[in-house]
Every structure is written in structure tokens, then in C-alpha cells.
C-alpha positions as CSV (number, residue, x, y, z in Angstrom):
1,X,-14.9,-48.3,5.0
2,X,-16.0,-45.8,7.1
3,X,-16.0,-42.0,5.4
4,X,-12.9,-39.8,7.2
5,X,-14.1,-36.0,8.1
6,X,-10.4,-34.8,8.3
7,X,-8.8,-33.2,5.3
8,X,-5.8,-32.7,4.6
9,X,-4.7,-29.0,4.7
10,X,-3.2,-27.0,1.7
11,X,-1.5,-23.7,2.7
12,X,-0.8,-21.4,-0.5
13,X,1.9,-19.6,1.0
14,X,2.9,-16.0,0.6
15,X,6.7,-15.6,-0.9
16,X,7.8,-14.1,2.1
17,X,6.7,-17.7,3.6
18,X,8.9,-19.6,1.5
19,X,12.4,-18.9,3.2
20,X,10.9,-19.4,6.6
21,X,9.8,-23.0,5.7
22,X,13.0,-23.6,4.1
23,X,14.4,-23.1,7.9
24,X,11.5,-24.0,10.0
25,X,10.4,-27.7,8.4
26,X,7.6,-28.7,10.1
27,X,8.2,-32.2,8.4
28,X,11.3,-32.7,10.2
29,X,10.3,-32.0,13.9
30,X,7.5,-34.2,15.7
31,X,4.7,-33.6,18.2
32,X,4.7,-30.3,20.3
33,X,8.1,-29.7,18.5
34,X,6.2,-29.5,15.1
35,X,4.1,-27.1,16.6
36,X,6.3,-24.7,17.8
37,X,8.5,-24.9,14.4
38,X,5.2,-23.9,12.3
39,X,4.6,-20.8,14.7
40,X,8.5,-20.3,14.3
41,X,7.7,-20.1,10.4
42,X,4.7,-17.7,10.6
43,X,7.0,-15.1,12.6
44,X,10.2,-15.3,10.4
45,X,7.5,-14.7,7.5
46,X,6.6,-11.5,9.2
47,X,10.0,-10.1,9.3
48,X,10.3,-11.4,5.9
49,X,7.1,-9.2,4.9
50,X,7.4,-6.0,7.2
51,X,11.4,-5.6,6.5
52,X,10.4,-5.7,2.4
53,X,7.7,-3.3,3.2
54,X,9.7,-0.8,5.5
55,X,12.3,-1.1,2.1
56,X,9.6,0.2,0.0
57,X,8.7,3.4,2.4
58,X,12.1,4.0,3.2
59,X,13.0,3.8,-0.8
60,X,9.7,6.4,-1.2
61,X,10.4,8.6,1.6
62,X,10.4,12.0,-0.8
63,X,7.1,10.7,-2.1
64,X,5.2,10.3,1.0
65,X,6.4,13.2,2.8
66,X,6.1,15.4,0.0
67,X,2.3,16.6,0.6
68,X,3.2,17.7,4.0
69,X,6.3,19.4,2.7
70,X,3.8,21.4,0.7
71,X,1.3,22.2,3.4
72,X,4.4,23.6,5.5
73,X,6.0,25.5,2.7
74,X,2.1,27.2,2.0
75,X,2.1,28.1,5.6
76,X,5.2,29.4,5.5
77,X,4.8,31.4,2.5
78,X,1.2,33.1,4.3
79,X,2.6,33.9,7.9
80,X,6.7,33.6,8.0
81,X,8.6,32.4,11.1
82,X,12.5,31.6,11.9
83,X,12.2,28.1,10.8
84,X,15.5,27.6,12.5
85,X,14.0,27.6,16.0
86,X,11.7,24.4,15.0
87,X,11.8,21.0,14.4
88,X,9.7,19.3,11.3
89,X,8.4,15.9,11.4
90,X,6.2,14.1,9.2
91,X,3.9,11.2,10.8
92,X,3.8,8.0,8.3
93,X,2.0,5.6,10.3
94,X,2.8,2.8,8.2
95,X,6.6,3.7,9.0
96,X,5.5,3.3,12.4
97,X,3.3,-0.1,12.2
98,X,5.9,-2.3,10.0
99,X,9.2,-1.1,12.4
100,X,6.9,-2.1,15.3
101,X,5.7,-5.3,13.3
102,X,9.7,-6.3,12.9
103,X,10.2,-6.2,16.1
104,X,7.7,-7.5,18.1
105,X,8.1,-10.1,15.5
106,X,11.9,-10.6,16.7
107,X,10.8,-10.9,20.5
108,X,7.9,-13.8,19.7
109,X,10.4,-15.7,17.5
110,X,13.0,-16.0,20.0
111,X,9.9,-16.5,22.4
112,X,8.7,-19.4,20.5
113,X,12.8,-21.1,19.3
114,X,13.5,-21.1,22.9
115,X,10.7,-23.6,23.7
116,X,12.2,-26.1,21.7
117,X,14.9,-26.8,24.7
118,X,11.7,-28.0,26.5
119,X,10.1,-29.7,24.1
120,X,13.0,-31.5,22.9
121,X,13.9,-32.5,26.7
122,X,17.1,-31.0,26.8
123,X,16.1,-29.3,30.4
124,X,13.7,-30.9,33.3
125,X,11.6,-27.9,33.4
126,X,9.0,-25.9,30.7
127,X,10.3,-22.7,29.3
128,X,7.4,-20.1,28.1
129,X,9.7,-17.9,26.3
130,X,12.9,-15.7,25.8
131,X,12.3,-14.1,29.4
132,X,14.3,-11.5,31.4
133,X,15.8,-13.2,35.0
134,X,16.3,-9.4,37.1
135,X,17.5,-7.0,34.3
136,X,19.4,-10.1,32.1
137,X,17.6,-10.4,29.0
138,X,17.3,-13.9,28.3
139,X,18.0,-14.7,31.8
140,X,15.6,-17.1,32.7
141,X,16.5,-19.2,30.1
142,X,20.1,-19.5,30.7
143,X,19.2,-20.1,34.5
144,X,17.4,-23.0,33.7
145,X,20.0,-24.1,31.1
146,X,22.6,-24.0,33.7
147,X,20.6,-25.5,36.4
148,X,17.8,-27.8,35.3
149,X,19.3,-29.4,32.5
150,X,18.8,-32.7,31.5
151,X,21.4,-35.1,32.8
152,X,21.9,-37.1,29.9
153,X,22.1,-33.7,27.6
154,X,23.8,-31.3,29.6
155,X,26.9,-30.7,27.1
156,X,23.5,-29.8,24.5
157,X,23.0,-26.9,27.2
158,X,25.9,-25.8,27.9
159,X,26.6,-25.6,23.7
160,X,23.1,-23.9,23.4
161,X,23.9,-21.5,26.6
162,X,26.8,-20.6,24.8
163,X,25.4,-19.8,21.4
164,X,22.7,-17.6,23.0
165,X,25.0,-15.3,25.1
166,X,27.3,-15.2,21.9
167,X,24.1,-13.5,19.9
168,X,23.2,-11.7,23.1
169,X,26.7,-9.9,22.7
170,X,26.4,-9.4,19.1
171,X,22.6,-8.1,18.6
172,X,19.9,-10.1,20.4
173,X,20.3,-7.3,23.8
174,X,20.6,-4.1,21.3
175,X,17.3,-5.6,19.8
176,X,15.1,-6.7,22.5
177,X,15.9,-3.2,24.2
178,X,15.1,-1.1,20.7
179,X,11.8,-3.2,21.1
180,X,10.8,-2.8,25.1
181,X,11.4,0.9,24.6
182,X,8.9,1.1,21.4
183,X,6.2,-1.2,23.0
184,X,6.7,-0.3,26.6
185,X,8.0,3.2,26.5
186,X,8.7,4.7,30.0
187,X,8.3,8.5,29.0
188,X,5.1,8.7,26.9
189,X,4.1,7.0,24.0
190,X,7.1,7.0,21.2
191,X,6.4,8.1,17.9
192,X,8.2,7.4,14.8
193,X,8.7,9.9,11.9
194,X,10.8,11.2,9.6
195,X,12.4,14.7,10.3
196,X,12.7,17.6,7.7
197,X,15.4,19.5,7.2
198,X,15.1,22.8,5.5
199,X,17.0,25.9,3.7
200,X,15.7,29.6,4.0
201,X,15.4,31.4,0.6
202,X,13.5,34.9,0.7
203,X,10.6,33.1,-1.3
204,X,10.5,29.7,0.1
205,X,11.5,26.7,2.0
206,X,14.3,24.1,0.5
207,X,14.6,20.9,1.6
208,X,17.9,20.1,2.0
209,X,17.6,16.2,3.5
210,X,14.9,13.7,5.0
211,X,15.9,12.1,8.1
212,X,14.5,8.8,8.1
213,X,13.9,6.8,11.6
214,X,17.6,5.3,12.7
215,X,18.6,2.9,15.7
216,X,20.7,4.3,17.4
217,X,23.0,7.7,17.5
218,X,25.5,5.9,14.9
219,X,23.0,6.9,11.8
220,X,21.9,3.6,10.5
221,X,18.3,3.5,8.8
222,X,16.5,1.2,10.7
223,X,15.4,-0.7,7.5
224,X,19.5,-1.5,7.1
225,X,19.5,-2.6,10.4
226,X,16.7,-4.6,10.6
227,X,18.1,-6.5,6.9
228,X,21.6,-7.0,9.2
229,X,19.4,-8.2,12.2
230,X,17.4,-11.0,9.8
231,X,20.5,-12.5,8.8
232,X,21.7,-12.9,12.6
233,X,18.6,-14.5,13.3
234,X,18.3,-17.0,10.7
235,X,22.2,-18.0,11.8
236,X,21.1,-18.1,15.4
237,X,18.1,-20.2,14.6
238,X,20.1,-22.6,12.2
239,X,22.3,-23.1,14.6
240,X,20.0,-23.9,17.6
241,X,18.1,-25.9,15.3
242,X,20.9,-27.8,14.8
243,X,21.7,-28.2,18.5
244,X,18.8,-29.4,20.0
245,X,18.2,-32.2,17.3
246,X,21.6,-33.6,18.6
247,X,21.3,-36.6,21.1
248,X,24.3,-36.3,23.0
């Protein structure tokens, strides 16, 4: 017999990996379809991983702003100024790198799900990702779904048209915009910190509250909404999963 120079590869995962391969089984797909599940697993890892670490800096957020708290209150204390008429924030850029980690992480997931209705023949044409059509997030997949679908599973697409634009209402459009305005910013380069908020006393500065990056003007931490955003996303991927394995 001749001596095989393949090996068989043994991956020893992260435990942030293991919920991701619980829903993206590479074992149960085939050919480019297998492909695109394991990158599906690598990206639902990340948001696995950078969601548990934002939890841990949101969690320590009197901790890691508390030398610069310090620095202020010193320069206060030498050379006092109406604190009232400034803001105070507090650079972390780990804050920064796991928020923009989470959602990049969203966009390339979806980017990657979608090319299942391709690979799985469920339209005539190849999809490259979750791509805007004009100024409709999503559009061009829901263009192709309506109009180059494959004859013989055209109620898949219309099911799988549906489900999107459901999750489009619900989060996916909130999301993907939250993410084109960190990565493509059109005024300047955001930045995300935390924001002090301070009480004058005649000897010092009292911190009365840290203001820890949000998502919107209704308050929520963006670690709380990025924990409610994972558990949309592993329904919408279980359930387009589940579609484009049907045959009919």
C-alpha cells in the first residue's frame, strides 16, 4: 500500500467554539456547503468570545477608568476649573476593539449564512454576501430571491425571503447600521469611551456615575444589547438552516 501524506485534522477548540459547532455542523452539510458552515462556526465563535469579553470590561468599568479618574481629580486639585462646562471621557481601547470585533463579526456571519441559498441551489445565480440593493440592507439578496429563484424551490425562497425581512424588522437593519456607522463613519473617525460624570466638593471631584458606551438614545449598554442581538442570530440561523436543507 502506498503511504497517504494527508492527515486527518484535530482542532482543540476554544469554549466559545463549542456552541457555534453545535449550530454550524460541518458533518451535516457537504461540498462548498461544508465550507461555508465551518467559516459560519469561526464567526459565531467570535461573538461568542468578544461579547464575554465586553461582559468582563463592562463588569470592571470603575477599575479601568479609575487611574484616569485620578490623573483628572490631581489636575483639578493643582489648577481648578468649572468642571461643569466639560465633558470627561476615558479611552479604553479594548472597549473599542471587542464592540467593533461583535459587529463586524455580525456583518461577515450573515455575509457568509446567505451563501448557503447558492450553494444549496435554491436560486440560479451566486450570492457573495448580505449586500445592500440602493439603500435596502439585504437588498440584493431578496432581489435575487424573488427573481432568480430556482424553479423547482421557489416556495424555499419565498419562506427564506420572508424570514429575512422578519429579522430585518426586528434587529438585523438596527445592527448592520450601528456597524456601517463604526466601520465607515461619515463624520470623522468614531471613538468609543466611557463618559464621567462628576460632583463638585470644595476639595475634590466625586464621581457620581460611569456612562458606559450604549446603542442607541434608549440607554441600553451595548454589552446587553449585543447578549439580546446573539440570541436573534442563532434563531435566525437555525431557522435558515433549517430552510435551505428542505427539498421542496
Amino acid at each position: 500500500m502506498k503511504r497517504s501524506n494527508s492527515k486527518i485534522p484535530i482542532i482543540l477548540i476554544h469554549p466559545s467554539s463549542v456552541a457555534s459547532f453545535i449550530l454550524f455542523n460541518p458533518n451535516s452539510w457537504k461540498n462548498t456547503s461544508k465550507q461555508i458552515i465551518r467559516s459560519c462556526a469561526a464567526q459565531y465563535s467570535l461573538l461568542y468570545y468578544s461579547l464575554d469579553k465586553l461582559n468582563k470590561l463592562y463588569n470592571d468599568a470603575g477599575k479601568l477608568c479609575q487611574p484616569s479618574l485620578e490623573n483628572l481629580s490631581s489636575q483639578w486639585n493643582t489648577a481648578k476649573w468649572t468642571h461643569r462646562k466639560c465633558r470627561y471621557f476615558v479611552e479604553i481601547p479594548e472597549v473599542h476593539l471587542y464592540i467593533q470585533i461583535f459587529l463586524v463579526s455580525v456583518k461577515t456571519l450573515l455575509d457568509l449564512i446567505v451563501q448557503l441559498i447558492s450553494s444549496e441551489n435554491i436560486i440560479n445565480s451566486k450570492i457573495h454576501g448580505f449586500h445592500k440593493k440602493k439603500e435596502v440592507i439585504g437588498g440584493d439578496v431578496l432581489n435575487l430571491l424573488n427573481n432568480n429563484s430556482n424553479k423547482a424551490k421557489k416556495n424555499i425562497a419565498n419562506k427564506i425571503a420572508t424570514l429575512i425581512n422578519k429579522h430585518k424588522k426586528d434587529w438585523l437593519d438596527e445592527i448592520i447600521s450601528v456597524r456601517d456607522l463604526l466601520t465607515h463613519p461619515k463624520k470623522g473617525i468614531a471613538q468609543v469611551m466611557f463618559e464621567l460624570e462628576f460632583r463638585e466638593t470644595r476639595q475634590d471631584l466625586n464621581l457620581i456615575k460611569i456612562i458606559k458606551p450604549k446603542i442607541n438614545s434608549n440607554g441600553v449598554d451595548f454589552n446587553d444589547y449585543a447578549s439580546r442581538v446573539l440570541e436573534k442570530i442563532k434563531a435566525f440561523s437555525k431557522d435558515l438552516l433549517e430552510l435551505v436543507k428542505q427539498t421542496k
